[in-house]
C-alpha positions as CSV (number, residue, x, y, z in Angstrom):
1,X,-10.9,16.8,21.8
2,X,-11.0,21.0,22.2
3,X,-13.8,23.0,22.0
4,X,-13.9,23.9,18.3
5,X,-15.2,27.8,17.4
6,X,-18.1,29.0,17.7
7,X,-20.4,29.4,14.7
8,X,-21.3,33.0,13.3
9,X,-24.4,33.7,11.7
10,X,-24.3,36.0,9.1
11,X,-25.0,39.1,10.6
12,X,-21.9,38.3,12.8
13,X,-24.1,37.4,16.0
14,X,-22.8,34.2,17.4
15,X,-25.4,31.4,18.9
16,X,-27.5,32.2,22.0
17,X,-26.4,30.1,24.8
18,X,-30.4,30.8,26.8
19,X,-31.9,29.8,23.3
20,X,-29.6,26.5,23.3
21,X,-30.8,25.6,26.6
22,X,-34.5,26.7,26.1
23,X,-34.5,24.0,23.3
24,X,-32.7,21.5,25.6
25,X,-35.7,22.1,28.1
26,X,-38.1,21.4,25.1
27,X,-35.9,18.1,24.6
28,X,-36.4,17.2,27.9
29,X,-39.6,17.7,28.3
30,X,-40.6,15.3,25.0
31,X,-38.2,12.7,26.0
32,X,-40.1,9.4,27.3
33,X,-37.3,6.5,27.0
34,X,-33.3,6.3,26.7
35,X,-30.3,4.3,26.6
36,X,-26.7,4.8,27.1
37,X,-23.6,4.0,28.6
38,X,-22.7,6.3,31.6
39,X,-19.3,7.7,33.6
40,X,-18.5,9.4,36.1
41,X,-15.1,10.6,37.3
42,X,-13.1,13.1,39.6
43,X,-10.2,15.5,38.8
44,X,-8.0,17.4,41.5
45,X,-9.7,17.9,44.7
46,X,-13.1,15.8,44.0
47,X,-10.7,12.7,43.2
48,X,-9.8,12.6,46.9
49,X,-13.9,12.0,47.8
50,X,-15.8,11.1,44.5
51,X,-15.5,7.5,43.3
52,X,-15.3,6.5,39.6
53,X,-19.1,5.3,37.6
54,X,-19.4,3.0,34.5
55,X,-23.3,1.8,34.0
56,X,-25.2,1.4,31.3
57,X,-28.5,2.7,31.9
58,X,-32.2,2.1,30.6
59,X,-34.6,4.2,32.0
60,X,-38.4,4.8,30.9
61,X,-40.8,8.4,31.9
62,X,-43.6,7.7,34.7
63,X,-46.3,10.3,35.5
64,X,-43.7,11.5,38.0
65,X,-41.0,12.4,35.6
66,X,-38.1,13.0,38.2
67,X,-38.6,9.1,39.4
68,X,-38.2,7.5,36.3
69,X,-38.3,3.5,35.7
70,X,-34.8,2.4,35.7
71,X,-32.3,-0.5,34.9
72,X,-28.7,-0.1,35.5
73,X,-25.7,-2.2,35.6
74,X,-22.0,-1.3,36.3
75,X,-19.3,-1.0,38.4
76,X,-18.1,1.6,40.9
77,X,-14.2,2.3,42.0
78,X,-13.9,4.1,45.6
79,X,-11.1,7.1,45.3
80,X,-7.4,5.8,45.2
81,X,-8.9,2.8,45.0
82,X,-8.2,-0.2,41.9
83,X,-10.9,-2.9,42.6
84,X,-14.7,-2.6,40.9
85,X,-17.2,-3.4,43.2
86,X,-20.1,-4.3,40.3
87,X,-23.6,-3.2,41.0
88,X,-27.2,-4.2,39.6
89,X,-30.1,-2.2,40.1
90,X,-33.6,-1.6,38.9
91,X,-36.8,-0.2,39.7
92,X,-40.4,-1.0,37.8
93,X,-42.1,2.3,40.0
94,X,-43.4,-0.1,42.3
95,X,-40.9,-2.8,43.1
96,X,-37.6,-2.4,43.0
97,X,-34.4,-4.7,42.8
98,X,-30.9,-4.4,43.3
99,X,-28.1,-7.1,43.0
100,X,-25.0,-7.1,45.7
101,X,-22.2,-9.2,43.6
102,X,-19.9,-8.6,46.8
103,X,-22.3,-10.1,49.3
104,X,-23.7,-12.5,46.3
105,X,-27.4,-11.2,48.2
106,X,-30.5,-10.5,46.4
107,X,-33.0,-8.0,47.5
108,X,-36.4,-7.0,46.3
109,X,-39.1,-4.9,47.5
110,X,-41.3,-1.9,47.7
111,X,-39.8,0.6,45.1
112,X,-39.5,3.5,48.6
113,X,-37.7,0.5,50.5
114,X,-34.6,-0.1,47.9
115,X,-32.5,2.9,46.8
116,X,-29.4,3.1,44.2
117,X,-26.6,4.9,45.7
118,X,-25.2,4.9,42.1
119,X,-28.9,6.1,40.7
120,X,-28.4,9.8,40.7
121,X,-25.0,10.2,39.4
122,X,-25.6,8.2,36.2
123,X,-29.0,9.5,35.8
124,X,-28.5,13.0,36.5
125,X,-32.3,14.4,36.8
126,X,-32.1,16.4,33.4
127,X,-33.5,14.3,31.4
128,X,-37.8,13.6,31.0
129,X,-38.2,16.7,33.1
130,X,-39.8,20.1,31.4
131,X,-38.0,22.9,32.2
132,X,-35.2,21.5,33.6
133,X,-32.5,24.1,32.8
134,X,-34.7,26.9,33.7
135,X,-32.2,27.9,36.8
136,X,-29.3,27.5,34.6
137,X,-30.9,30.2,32.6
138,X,-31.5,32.9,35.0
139,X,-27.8,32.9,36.0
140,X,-26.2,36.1,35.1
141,X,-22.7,34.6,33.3
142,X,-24.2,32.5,30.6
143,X,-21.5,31.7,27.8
144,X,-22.0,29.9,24.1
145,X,-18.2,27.9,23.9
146,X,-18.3,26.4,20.6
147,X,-19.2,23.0,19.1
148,X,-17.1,19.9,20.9
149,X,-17.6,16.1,19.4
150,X,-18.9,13.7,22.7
151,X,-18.1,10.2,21.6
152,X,-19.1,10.5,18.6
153,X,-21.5,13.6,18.6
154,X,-21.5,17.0,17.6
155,X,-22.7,18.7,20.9
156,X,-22.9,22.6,21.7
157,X,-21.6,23.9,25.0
158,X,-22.8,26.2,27.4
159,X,-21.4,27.1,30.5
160,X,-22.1,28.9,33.6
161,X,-20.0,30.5,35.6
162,X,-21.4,30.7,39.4
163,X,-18.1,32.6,41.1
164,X,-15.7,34.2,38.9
165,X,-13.3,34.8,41.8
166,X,-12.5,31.2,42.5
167,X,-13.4,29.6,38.7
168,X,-16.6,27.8,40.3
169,X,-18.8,26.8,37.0
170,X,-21.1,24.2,35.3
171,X,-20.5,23.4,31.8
172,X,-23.2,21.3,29.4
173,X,-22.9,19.6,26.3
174,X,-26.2,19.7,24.5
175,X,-26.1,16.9,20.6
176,X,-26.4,19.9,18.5
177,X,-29.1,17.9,16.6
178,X,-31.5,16.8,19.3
179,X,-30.8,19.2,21.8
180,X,-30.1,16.2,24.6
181,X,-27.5,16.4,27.5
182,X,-24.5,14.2,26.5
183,X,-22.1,15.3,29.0
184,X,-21.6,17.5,32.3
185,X,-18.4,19.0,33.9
186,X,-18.9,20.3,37.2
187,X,-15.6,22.5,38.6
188,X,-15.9,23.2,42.1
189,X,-13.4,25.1,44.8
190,X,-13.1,23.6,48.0
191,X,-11.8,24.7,51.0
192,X,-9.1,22.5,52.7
193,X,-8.4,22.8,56.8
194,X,-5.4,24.4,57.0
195,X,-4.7,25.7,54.0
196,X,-5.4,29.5,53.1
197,X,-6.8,29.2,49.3
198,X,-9.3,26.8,48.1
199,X,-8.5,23.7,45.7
200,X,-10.4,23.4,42.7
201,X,-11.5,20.0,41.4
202,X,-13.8,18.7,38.5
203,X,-16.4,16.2,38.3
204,X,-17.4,15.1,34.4
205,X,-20.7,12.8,33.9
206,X,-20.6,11.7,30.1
207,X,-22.2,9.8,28.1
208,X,-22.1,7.3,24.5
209,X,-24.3,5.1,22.7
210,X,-27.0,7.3,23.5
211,X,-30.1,6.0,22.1
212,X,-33.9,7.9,22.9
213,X,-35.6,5.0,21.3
214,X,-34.4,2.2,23.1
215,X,-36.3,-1.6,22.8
216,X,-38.3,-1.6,26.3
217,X,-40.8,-4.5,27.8
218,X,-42.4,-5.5,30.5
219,X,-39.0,-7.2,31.7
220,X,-36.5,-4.7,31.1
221,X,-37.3,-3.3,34.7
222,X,-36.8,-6.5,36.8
223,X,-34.1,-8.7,37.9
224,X,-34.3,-12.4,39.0
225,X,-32.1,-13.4,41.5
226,X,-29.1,-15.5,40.6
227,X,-28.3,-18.8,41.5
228,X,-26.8,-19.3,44.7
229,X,-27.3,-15.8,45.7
230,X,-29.6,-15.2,49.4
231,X,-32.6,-13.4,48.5
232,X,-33.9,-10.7,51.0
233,X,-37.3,-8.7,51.3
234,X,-37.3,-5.3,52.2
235,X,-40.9,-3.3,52.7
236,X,-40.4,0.7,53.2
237,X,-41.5,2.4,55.9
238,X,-45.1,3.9,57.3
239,X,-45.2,7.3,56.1
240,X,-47.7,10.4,56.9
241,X,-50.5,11.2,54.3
242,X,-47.8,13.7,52.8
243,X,-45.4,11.2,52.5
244,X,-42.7,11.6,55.2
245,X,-42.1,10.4,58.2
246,X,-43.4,12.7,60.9
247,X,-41.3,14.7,63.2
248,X,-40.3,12.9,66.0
249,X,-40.5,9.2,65.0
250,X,-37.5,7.1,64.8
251,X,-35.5,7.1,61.4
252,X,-35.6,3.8,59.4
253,X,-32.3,1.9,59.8
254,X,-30.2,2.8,56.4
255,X,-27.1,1.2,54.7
256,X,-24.8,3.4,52.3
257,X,-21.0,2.7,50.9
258,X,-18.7,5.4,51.8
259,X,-16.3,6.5,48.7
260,X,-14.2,4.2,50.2
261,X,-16.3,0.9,49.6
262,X,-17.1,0.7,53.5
263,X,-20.5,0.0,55.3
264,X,-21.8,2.3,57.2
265,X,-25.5,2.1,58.9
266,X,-27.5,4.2,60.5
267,X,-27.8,2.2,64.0
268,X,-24.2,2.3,64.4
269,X,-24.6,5.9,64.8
270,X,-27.2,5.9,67.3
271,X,-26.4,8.5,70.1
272,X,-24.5,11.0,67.7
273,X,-25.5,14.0,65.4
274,X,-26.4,12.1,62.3
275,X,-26.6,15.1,59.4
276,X,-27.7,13.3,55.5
277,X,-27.9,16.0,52.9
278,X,-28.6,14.6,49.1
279,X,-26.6,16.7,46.2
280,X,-25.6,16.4,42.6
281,X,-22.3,17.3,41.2
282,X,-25.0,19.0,38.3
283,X,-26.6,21.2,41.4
284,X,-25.6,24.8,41.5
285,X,-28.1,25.4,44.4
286,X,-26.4,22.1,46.5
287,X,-22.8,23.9,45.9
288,X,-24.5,27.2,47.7
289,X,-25.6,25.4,50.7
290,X,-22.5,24.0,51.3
291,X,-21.4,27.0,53.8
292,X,-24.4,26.7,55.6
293,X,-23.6,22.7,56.5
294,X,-20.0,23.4,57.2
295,X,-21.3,25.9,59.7
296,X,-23.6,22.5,60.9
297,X,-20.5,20.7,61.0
298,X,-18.4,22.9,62.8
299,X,-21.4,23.1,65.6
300,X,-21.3,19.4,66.5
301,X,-18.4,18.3,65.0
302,X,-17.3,16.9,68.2
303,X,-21.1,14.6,68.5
């Protein structure tokens, strides 16, 4: 559905797009529980690397609002690809389990020990968090677009343009009632080997069914194994007093999916260059590092 127009008040001023998302960082803030069914998918150049998310999610505030308690379930599709690969994850704040359909294995743990590759893009770190759109802003091309219905809700849209020479922007879709984020559309321009001009490319989170008062117990944020499945215990890592591992001690073995559906671990990369950087298709500040790593890249590219 378009963007419908935007309202005018009657001394022909049109809404403030800073005041919309002040209010959306007073929504956050308040927020303590939610519900809803998530996507996530690619357009253009992002299709070729970014795979496609359905989850629905349950997650709960802790004292630490950017590590929420979670419950997700869903399915992931690696680019060009046409079989699911379902998932199962959740994560109490101190144990956490996650459910491997593929490898019919069960794993449980320490809540540092068991990660959701699939946990960030369906629970973009908006939500339960106060100021959370304070970067957004203090960007300098802030627009108001008009009023656009997001499965089923009236939402108000604000966008931000980061580099008007190559279209780069965030757009956010705010339920014009509550103030909460219902959908995110991230267009980036990316620079292809070989070819002269960037290629732009979007990735859209969305959501439906949204519900901030969602039925929660003591068992929403646990799984059980099921029948048949192995069962595995992970336990995290020593860490330093501040939390991290200290410089010079050997990195705890790790397992990720490429956007492919393949394996990869760390200890099969033993003897190489081995570069992990964490971003969010919401992040304008990850987009602006991105020169720096391709500088890192072209550096040891060949290690």
């Amino acid at each position: 559905m378009g963007l419908g127009a935007a309202p005018v008040f009657a001394d022909g001023s049109k809404p403030d797009p800073r005041a919309i998302l002040e209010r959306a960082n007073g929504a956050a803030a308040a927020l303590n529980a939610m519900s809803y069914e998530a996507k996530i998918y690619a357009e253009g150049v992002m299709a070729r690397t970014v795979p496609t998310i359905s989850a629905k999610v349950i997650a709960e505030r802790t004292p630490i609002a950017t590590r929420p308690k979670v419950w997700l379930e869903g399915e992931r599709i690696p680019p060009g690809g046409s079989s699911p690969i379902k998932f199962k994850y959740a994560n109490n704040g101190k144990e956490a389990f996650s459910i491997d359909h593929e490898k019919k294995r069960f794993a449980s743990g320490n809540a540092s020990s068991i990660k959701s590759a699939e946990m960030s893009a369906v629970i973009p770190p908006k939500y339960f968090v106060e100021s959370a759109y304070q970067g957004e802003m203090g960007m300098q091309n802030v627009t108001y677009e008009g009023v656009e219905n997001v499965n089923g809700v009236d939402c108000d849209v604000v966008k931000i343009l980061y580099d008007p020479s190559t279209g780069r922007a965030m757009t956010f879709w705010f339920g014009a009632k509550d103030s909460l984020l219902r959908k995110i559309e991230n267009v980036m321009a990316v620079r292809i080997p070989g070819k002269t001009e960037p290629e732009t490319g979007r990735i859209v989170f969305e959501t439906a069914r949204f519900d901030a008062q969602p039925k929660i117990d003591d068992a929403t944020f646990a799984l059980v194994a099921p029948e048949g499945y192995t069962t595995e215990k992970l336990e995290a890592p020593a860490l330093a007093p501040d939390g991290l591992l200290a410089a010079g001690k050997p990195a705890p073995n790790w397992e990720l999916k490429t956007p492919d559906g393949k394996t990869v671990q760390l200890k099969d990369l033993r003897g190489k260059v081995v570069l992990m950087d964490f971003w969010a298709s919401w992040c304008g500040p990850c987009k602006m590092v991105m020169p720096h790593l391709q500088k890192i890249h072209e550096k040891f590219k060949d290690k």
